[in-house]
SEZA-92656 format. One record per residue (C-alpha): residue number from 0; x, y, z. Coordinates in steps of 0.02 Angstrom, whole numbers, plus 50000, padded with zeros to 5 digits. Layout:
N
pos/x/y/z
NUM/X/Y/Z
...
This chain:
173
pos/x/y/z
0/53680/53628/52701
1/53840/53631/52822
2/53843/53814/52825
3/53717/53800/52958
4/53759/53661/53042
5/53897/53686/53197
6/53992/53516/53280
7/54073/53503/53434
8/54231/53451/53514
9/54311/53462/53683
10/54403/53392/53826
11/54327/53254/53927
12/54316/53321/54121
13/54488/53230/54163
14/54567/53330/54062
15/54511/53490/54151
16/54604/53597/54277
17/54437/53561/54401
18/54409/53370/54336
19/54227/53334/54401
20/54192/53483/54511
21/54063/53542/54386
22/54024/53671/54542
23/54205/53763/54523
24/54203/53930/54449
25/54325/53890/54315
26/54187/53760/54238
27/54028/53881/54302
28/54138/54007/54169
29/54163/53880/54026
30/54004/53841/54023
31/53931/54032/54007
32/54088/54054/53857
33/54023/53910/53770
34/53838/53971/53784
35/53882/54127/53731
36/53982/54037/53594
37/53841/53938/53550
38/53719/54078/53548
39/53826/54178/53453
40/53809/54058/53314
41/53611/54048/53315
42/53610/54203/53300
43/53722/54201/53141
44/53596/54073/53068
45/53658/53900/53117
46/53527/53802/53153
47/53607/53602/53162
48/53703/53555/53302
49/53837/53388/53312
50/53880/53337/53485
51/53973/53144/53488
52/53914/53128/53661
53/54075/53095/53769
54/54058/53157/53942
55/54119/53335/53987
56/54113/53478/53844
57/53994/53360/53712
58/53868/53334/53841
59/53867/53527/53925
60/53860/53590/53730
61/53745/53471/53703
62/53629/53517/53845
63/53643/53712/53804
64/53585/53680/53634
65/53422/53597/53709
66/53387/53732/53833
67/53415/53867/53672
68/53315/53746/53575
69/53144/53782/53708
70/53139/53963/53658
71/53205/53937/53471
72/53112/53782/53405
73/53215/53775/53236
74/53381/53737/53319
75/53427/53537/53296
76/53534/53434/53419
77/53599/53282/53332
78/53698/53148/53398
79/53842/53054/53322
80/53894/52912/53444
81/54066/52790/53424
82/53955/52651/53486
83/53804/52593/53595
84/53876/52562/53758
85/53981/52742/53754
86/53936/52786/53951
87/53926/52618/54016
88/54059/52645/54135
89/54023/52829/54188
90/53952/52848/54339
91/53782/52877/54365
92/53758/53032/54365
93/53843/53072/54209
94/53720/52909/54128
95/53562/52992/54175
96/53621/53157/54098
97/53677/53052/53949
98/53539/52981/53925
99/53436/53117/53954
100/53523/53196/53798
101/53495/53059/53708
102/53307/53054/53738
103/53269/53218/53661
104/53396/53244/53525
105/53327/53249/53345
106/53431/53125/53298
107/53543/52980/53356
108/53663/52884/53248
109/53798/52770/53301
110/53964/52753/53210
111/53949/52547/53281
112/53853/52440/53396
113/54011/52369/53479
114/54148/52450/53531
115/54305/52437/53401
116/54480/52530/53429
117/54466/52682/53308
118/54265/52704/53333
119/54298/52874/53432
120/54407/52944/53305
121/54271/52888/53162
122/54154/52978/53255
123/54250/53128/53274
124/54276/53120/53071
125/54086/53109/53037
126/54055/53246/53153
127/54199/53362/53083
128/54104/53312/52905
129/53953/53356/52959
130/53961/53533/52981
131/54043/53679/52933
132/54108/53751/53083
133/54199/53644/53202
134/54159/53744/53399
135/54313/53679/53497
136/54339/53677/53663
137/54523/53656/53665
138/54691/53686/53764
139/54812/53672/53646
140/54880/53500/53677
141/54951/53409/53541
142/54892/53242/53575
143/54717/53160/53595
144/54558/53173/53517
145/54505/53349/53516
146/54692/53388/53451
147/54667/53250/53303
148/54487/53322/53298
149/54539/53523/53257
150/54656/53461/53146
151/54557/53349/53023
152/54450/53507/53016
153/54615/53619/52965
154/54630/53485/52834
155/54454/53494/52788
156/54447/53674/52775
157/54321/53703/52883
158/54289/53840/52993
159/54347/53846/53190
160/54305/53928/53327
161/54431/53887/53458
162/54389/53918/53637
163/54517/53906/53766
164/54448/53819/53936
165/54553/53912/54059
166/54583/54089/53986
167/54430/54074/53890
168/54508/54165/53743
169/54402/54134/53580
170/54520/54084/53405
171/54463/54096/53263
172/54515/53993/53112
């Protein structure tokens, strides 16, 4: 059922006031928002978590699902990927984190083997269509993926928790 299933979308790190510094304050107090988000919506009975895997807010929302997942063994983690090589060409760090992930979600599916121009934005679509609430963590730009992504869920219908990644304002929609 997608009314208890939640997916994900969000800025890669480059697109973050603090880029990589995982360690600045500003990303310490995203990532407390978005498990608070996240809780929040275990708590109202979602169970089935979408992350597509791209480095920065997939993988952290990823990763807080798992550690909710230890003391609440129903919760779900599944992965929608564009393609098998995705982190490749991340650095090494962010690879054994991704991979990590990968290792103990419920379930891995790949929108291709090979990378083809479109296979992030199919992802984001099968994400977006696999749940019923779309957790965002967006700016407010109008361009790029997490923009297209909010708005095939506006055109979906679909319900959207907007969290802003600076002011850390929550929008609903």
């Amino acid at each position: 059922m997608l009314d208890d299933c939640c997916a994900f979308t969000g800025h890669r790190p480059h697109k973050l006031p603090w880029r990589y510094n995982e360690y600045d304050s500003r990303c310490v107090a995203l990532k407390v928002a978005l498990t608070e988000q996240i809780t929040k919506l275990t708590e109202a009975g979602i169970t089935d978590f979408y992350s597509g895997g791209a480095d920065g807010v997939d993988c952290w929302a990823a990763l807080i699902v798992l550690k909710l997942r230890e003391k609440n063994p129903a919760l779900k983690l599944h992965l929608i990927l564009p393609h098998e090589g995705q982190a490749d060409r991340w650095g090494d760090s962010a690879q054994e984190r991704y991979r990590s992930i990968l290792r103990q979600a419920d379930s891995v599916e790949y929108v291709s083997q090979e990378y083809y121009e479109g296979c992030m934005l199919d992802r984001n679509h099968r994400l977006v269509e696999a749940a019923g609430v779309l957790l965002a963590v967006y700016n407010g730009e109008r361009r790029g993926g997490t923009a297209a992504t909010v708005r095939y869920a506006q055109k979906l219908g679909k319900k959207i928790i907007i969290l802003d990644p600076v002011s850390l304002k929550i929008e609903d929609k």
